[in-house]
C-alpha positions as CSV (number, residue, x, y, z in Angstrom):
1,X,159.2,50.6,77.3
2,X,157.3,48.0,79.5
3,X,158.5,47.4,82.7
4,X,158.1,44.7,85.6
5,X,155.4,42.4,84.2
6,X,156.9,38.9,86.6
7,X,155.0,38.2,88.7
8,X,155.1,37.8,92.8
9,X,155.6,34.9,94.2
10,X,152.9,32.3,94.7
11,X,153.4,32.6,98.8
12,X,152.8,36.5,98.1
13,X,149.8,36.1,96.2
14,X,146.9,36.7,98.6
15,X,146.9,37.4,102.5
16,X,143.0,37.6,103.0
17,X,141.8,40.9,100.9
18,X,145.2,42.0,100.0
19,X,146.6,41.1,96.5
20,X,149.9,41.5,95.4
21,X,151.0,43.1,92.1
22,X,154.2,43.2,90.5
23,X,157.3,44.7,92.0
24,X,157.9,48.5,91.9
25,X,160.6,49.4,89.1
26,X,162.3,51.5,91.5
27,X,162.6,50.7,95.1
28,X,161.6,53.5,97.1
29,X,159.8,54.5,100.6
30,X,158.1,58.1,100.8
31,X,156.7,57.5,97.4
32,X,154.3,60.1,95.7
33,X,151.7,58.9,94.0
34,X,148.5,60.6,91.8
35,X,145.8,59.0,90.2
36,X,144.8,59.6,86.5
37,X,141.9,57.5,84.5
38,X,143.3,53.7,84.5
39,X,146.7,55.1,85.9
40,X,148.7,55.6,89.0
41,X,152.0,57.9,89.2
42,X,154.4,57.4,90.7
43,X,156.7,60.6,91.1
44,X,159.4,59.8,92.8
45,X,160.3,58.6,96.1
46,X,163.0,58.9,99.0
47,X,166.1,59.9,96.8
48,X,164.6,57.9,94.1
49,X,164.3,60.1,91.2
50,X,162.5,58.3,88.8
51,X,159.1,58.5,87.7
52,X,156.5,55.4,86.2
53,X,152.8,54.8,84.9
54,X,151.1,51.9,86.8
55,X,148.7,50.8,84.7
56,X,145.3,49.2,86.9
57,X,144.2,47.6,83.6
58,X,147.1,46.5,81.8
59,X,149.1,45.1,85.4
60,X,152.3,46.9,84.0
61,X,154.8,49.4,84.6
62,X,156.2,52.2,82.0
63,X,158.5,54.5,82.5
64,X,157.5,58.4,82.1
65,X,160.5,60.3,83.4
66,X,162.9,61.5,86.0
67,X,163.9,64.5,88.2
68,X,166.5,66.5,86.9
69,X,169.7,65.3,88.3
70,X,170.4,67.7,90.8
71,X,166.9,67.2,92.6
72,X,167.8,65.2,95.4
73,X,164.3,63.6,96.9
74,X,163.6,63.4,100.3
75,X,159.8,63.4,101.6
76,X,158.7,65.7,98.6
77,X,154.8,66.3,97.6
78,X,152.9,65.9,94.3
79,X,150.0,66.8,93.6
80,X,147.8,67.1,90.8
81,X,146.3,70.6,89.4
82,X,143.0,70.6,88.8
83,X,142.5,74.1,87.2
84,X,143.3,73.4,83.2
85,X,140.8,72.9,81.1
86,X,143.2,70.5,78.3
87,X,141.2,66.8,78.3
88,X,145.0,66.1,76.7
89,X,147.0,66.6,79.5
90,X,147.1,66.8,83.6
91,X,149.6,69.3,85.7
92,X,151.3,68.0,88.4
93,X,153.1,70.3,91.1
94,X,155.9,69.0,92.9
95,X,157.4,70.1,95.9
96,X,159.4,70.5,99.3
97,X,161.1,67.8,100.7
98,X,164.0,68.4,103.1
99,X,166.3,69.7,99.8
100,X,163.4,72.1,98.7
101,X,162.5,72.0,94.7
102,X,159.4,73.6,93.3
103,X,159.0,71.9,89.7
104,X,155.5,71.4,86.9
105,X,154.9,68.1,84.9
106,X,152.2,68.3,81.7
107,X,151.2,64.6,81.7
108,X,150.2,63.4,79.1
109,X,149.7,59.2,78.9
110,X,152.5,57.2,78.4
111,X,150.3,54.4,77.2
112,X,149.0,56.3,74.2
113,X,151.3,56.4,72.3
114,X,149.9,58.8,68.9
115,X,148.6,61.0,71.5
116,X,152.4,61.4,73.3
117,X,154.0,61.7,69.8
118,X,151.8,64.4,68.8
119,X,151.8,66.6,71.9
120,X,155.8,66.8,72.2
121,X,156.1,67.8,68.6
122,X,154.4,70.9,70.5
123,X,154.0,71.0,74.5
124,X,157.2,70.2,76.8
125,X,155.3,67.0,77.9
126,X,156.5,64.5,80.5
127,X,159.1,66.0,82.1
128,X,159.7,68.1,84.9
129,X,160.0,71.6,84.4
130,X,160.5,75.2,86.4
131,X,157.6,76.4,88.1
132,X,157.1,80.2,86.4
133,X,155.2,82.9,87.0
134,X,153.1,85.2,83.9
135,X,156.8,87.0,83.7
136,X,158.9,83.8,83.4
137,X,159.8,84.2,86.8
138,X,160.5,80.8,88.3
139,X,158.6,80.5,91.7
140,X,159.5,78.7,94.6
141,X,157.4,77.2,97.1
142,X,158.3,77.4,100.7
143,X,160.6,80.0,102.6
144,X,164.0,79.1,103.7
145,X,162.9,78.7,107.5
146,X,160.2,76.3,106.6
147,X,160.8,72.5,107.0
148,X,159.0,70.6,104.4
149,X,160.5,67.2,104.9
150,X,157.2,65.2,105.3
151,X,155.3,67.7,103.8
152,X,151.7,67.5,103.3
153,X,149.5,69.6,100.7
154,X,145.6,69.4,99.3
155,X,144.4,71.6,96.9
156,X,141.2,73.4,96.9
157,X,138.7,76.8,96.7
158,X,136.3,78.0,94.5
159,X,138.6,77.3,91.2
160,X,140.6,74.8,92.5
161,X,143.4,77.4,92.7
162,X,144.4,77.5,96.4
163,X,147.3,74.7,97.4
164,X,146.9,74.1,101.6
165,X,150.5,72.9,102.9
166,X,151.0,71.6,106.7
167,X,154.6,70.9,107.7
168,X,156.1,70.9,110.7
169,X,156.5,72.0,113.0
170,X,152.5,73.2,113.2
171,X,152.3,75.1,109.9
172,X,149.8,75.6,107.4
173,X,150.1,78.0,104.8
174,X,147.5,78.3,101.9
175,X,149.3,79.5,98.5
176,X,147.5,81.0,95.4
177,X,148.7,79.2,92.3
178,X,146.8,81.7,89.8
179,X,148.8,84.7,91.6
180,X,151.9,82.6,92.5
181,X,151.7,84.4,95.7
182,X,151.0,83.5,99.8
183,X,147.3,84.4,101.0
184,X,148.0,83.1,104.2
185,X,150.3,81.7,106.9
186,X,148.8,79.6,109.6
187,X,149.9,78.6,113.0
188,X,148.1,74.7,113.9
189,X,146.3,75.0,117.3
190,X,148.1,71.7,118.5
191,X,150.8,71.1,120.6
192,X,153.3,68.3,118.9
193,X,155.1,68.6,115.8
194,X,153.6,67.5,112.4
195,X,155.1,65.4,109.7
196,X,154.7,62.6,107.5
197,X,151.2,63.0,108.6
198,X,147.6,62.5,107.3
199,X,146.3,65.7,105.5
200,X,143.5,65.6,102.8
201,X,140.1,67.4,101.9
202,X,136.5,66.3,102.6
203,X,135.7,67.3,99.1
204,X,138.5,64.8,97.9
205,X,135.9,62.3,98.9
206,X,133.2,60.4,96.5
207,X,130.5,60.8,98.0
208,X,130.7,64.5,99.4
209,X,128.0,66.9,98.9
210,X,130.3,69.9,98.9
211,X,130.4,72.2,95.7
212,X,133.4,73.1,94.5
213,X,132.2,76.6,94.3
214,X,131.8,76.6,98.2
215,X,133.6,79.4,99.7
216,X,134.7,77.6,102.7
217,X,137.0,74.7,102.2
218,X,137.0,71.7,104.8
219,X,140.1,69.6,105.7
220,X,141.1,66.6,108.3
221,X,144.4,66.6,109.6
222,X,145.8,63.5,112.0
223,X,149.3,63.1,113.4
224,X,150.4,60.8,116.4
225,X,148.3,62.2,119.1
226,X,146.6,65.3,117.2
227,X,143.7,65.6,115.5
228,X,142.2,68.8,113.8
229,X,139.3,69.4,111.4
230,X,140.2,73.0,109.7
231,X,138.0,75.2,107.9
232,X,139.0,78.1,105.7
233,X,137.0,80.4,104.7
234,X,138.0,81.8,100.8
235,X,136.7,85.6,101.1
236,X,138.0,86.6,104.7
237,X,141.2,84.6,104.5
238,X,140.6,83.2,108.0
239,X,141.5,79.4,109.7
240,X,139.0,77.8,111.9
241,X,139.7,74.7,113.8
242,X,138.0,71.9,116.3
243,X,139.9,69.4,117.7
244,X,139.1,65.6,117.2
245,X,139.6,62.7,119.6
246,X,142.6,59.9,118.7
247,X,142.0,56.2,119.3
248,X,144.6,55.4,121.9
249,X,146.7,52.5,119.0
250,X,147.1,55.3,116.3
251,X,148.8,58.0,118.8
252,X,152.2,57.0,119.0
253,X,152.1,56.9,115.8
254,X,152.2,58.8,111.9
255,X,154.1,57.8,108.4
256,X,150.7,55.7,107.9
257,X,149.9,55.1,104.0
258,X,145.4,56.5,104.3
259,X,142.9,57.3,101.9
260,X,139.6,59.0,101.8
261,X,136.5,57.3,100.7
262,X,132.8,56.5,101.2
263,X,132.7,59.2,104.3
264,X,135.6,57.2,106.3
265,X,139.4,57.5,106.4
266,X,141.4,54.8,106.5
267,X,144.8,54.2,107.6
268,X,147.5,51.3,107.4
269,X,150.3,50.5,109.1
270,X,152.8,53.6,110.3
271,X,155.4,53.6,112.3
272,X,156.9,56.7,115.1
273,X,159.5,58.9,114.0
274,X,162.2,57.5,116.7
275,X,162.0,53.8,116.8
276,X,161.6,51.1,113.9
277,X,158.1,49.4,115.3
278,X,156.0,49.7,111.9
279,X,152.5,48.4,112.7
280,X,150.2,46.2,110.7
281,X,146.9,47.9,111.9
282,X,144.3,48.8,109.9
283,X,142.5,52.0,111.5
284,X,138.8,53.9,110.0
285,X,137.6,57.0,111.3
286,X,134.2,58.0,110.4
287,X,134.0,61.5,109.6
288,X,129.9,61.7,110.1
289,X,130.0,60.0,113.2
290,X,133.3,60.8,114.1
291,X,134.0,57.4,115.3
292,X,137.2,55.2,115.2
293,X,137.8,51.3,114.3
294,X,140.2,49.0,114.7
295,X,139.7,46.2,112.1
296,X,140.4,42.7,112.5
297,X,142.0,42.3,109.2
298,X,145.9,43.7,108.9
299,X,148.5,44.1,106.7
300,X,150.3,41.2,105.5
301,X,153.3,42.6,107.4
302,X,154.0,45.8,109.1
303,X,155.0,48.4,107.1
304,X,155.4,52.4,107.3
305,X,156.4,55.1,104.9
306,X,154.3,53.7,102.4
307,X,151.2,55.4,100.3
308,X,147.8,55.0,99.7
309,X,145.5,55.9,97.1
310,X,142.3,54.8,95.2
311,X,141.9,53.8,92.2
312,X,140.0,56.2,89.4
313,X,136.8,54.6,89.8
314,X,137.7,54.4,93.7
315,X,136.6,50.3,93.6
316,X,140.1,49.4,94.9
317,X,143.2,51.2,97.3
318,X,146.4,50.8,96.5
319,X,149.3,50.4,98.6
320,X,152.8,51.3,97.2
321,X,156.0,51.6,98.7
322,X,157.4,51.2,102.3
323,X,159.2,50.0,104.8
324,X,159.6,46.7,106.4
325,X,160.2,46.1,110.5
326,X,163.6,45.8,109.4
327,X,164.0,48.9,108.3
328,X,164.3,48.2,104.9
329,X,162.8,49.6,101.8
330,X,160.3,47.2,100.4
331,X,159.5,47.5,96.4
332,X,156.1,46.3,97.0
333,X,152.9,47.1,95.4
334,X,149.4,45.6,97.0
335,X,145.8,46.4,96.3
336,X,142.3,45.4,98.5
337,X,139.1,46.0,97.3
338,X,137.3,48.7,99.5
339,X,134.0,47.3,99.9
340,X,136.0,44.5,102.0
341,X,136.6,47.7,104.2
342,X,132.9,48.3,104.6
343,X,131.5,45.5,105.9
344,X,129.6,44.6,109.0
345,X,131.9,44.4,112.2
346,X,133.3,41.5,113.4
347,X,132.9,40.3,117.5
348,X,136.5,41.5,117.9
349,X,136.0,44.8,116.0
350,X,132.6,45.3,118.2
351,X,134.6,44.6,121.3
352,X,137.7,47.1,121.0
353,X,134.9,50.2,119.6
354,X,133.7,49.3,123.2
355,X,137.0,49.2,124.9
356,X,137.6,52.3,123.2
357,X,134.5,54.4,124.8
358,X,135.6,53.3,127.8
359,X,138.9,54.4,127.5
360,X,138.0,58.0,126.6
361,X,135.2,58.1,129.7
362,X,137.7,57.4,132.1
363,X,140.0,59.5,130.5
364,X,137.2,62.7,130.9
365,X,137.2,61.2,134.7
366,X,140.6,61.7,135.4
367,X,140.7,65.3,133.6
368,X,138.1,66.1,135.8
């Protein structure tokens, strides 16, 4: 069944690079969201239990599924497996959340249809199923103790068989999916809480130079205030961390939607965890020179809770989900081109990068 094809209204159009796309079929903040081929997932969002295709082509919506009824959603993950070899199907893993669930999705494309028909005459397909071990043992991610509401997970190592997860308060645990066991638990060198924060991989970018046969496995991590650039090194099972400076506008704040691309990481919007002050900044931190931005260009409005993520030939970022300044749930979905984010800086952008040094030189002044 196709779903939302109206379009937005003329006034919604366009705000400078930004274009809007038809409506989300479910309205829904904390959404999840994986890219596949022409597609993006949508799996779910704050007790939203329904799942949809997005088709980057096609401009349309179809339904795929939905949690099991007694999954109640709140700040879950998803993310997608890369470890089977099928060209017919992707895994997805989702879990966590504040009600913890630990469930497996074979995907295969709603939009082709003969393909669909033919793999659930065999395969549970497109639905969301028990996570089980070699012994049909169902496995569940996350100890009682552990808070995983705003959750945050990457997945990486040699086989693509290790799933990183920082929660709060300053966890990260590194889980084996082959041996459905815990390698590792992790204590963050930081002093605030985490959640709802920025985690990903630097091999998750496009242009990285990293094998994936690399033994150790680099990640960036940004929250309010903190940021971390964590190693892990596959063989001895050990963490190793360096601190990274904050621009003074992002610290207050996390719940930003941010992607990784081209060597930078961008983040829009956020919002802090007390007060309903979403923002409508665009941030980029270059990892190579380990530089921050503030751009000129914003969102169209403030928003927070909302997600990012490329599309599969990572031309343009998508925006989906969120929440407006007054705190309501916006069933928005907006996309920008990226080379619009690599451009030469403006006068004003040149001016606050200066501003900026001399914030953190006075700041070394006055800790000395």
């Amino acid at each position: 069944m196709d779903l939302s094809k109206s379009k937005p209204k003329e006034s919604e159009i366009t705000n400078s690079c930004f274009q809007f796309l038809p409506r989300l079929p479910a309205i829904s903040r904390n959404p999840q969201c994986v890219a596949h081929g022409h597609e993006i997932l949508i799996c779910g969002g704050y007790q939203k239990n329904q799942c949809y295709s997005y088709h980057t082509l096609k401009n349309q919506y179809k339904y795929i599924c939905s949690y099991p009824s007694a999954i109640v959603l709140q700040a879950h993950c998803v993310v997608k497996c890369m470890n089977n070899s099928s060209a017919d199907y992707i895994t997805l893993l989702s879990f966590g959340g504040k009600f913890k669930h630990t469930l497996i999705m074979k995907y295969v494309s709603v939009w082709d249809n003969e393909n669909v028909i033919e793999l659930e005459n065999t395969k549970c397909v497109n639905e969301w199923l028990p996570f089980i071990d070699n012994h049909n043992q169902r496995i569940c991610i996350g100890r009682k103790q552990d808070n995983f509401e705003g959750v945050r997970a990457v997945i990486g190592g040699t086989e693509n068989h290790l799933l990183f997860i920082t929660y709060s308060p300053r966890n990260i645990d590194v889980f084996n999916l082959k041996r459905f066991q815990y390698v590792n638990y992790g204590i963050l060198p930081i002093e605030e809480r985490i959640s709802f924060h920025c985690f990903l991989s630097k091999s998750g970018d496009v242009l990285t130079t990293m094998k994936t046969n690399e033994k150790n496995i680099e990640m960036l991590l940004f929250c309010r205030s903190t940021g971390l650039s964590i190693e892990y090194n596959e063989e001895g099972r050990a963490f190793q961390f360096q601190k990274l400076q904050i621009c003074t506008a992002l610290r207050p704040l996390n719940r930003y939607a941010y992607v990784y691309v081209n060597g930078c990481i961008f983040l829009f919007g956020g919002n802090t965890d007390f007060e309903m002050h979403p923002s409508n900044e665009v941030h980029k931190y270059s990892v190579i020179k380990n530089k921050w931005m503030k751009f000129e260009q914003t969102l169209p409005s403030p928003l927070s809770d909302c997600v990012g993520i490329l599309s599969g030939d990572s031309t343009f970022l998508h925006i989906i989900g969120g929440q407006d300044k007054k705190g309501d749930i916006v069933p928005l979905q907006m996309k920008t081109n990226i080379s619009e984010w690599m451009k030469e800086q403006t006068k004003m952008e040149q001016l606050w990068i200066k501003e900026e040094e001399e914030k953190k030189k006075l700041k070394k002044i006055t800790m000395n």
